[in-house]
C-alpha positions as CSV (number, residue, x, y, z in Angstrom):
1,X,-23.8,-33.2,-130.5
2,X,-22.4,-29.8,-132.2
3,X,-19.9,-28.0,-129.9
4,X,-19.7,-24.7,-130.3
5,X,-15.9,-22.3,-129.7
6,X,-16.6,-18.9,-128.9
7,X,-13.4,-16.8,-129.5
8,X,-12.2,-13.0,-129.7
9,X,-13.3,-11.7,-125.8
10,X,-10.6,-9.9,-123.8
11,X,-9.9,-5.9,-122.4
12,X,-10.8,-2.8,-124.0
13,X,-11.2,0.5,-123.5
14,X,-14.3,2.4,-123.7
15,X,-15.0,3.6,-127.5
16,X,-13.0,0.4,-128.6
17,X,-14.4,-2.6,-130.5
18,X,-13.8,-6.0,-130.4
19,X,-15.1,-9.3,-133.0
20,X,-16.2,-12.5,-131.0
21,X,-16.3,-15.7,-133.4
22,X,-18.3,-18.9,-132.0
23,X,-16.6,-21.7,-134.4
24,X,-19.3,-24.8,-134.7
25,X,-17.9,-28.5,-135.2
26,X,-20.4,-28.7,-137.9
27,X,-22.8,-27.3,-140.3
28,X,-24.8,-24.6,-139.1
29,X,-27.6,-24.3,-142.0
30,X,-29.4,-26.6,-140.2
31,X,-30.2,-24.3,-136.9
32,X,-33.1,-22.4,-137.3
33,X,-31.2,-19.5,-134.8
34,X,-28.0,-19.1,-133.6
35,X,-27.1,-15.9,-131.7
36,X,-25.3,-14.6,-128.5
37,X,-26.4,-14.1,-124.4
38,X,-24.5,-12.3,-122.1
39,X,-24.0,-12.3,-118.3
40,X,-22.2,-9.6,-115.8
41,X,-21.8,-9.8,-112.8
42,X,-24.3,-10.0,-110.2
43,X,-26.8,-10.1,-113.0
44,X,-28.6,-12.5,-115.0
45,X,-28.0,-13.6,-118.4
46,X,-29.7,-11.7,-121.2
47,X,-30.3,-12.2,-124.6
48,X,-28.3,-9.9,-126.5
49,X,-29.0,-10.6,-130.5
50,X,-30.2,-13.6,-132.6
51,X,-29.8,-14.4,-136.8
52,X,-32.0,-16.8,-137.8
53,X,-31.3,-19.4,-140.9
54,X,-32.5,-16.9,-143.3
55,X,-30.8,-14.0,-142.0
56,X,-33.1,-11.6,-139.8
57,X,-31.5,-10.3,-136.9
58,X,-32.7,-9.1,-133.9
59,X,-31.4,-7.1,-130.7
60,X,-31.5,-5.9,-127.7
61,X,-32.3,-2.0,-127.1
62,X,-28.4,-1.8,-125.6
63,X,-26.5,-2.6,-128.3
64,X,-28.5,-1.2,-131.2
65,X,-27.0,0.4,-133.7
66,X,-23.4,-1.0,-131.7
67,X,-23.6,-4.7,-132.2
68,X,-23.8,-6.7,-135.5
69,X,-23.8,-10.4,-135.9
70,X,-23.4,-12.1,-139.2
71,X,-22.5,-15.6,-139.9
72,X,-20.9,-17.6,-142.4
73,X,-22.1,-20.6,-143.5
74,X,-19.6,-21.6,-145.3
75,X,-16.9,-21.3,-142.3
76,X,-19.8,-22.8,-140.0
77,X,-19.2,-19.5,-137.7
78,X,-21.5,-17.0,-136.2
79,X,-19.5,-13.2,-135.7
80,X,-20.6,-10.8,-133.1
81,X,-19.1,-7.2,-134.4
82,X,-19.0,-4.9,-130.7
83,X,-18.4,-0.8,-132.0
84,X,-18.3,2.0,-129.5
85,X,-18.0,-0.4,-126.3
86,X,-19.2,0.8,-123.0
87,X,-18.2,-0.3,-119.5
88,X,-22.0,-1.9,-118.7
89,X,-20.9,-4.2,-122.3
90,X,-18.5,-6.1,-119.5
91,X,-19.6,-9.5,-119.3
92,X,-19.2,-13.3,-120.4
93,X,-20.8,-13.7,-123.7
94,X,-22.3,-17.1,-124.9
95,X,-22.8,-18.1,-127.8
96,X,-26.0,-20.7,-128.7
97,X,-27.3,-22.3,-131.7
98,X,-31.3,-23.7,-131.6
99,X,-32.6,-26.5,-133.9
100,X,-34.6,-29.3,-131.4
101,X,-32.9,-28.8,-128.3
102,X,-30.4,-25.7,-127.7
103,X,-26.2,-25.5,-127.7
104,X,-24.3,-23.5,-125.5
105,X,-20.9,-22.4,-126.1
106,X,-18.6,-22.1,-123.2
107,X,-18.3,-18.4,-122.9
108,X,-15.5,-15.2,-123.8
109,X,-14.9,-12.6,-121.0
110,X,-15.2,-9.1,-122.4
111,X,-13.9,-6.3,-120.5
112,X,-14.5,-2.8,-121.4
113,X,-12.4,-0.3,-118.8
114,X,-10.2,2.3,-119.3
């Protein structure tokens, strides 16, 4: 079973940017998608953006044009890019990789508050 590190969350201020990383413990060519949820408080957890294995992305209204995910195969790590961070960004962020059944990482607090 892959296990998945997610990496990079903490506090920033409004405007700032931060780069999550979610490290997998093996090869990730073989997921068909891999991407990243998030979840604040009192609400429930949305889908934020996917890549799939030959590199289409696709995300949610929010964070377009704010967000960018990339991954590197070659590193066996997915990279969530966060630009011009608002205060309604503040949640934990997951990170999940899909092939036959789906992986869950364990979650990165972000924080965005002046």
């Amino acid at each position: 079973q892959v296990q998945l590190v997610e990496s990079g969350g903490g506090l920033v201020q409004p405007g700032g940017s931060l780069r999550l990383s979610c490290a997998a413990s093996r090869s990730i060519s073989s997921f068909y998608a891999m991407g990243w949820y998030r979840q604040a408080p009192g609400k429930e957890r949305e889908l934020v953006v996917q890549i799939a294995s030959g590199g289409s992305t696709s995300y949610v209204d929010s964070v377009k044009g704010r967000f960018t995910i990339s991954r590197d195969n070659a590193k066996n790590t997915v990279y969530l890019q966060m630009d011009s961070l608002k205060p309604e960004d503040t949640a934990v962020y997951y990170c999940y990789a899909q092939s036959s059944s789906r992986v869950w990482g364990q979650g990165t607090l972000v924080t965005v508050s002046s």
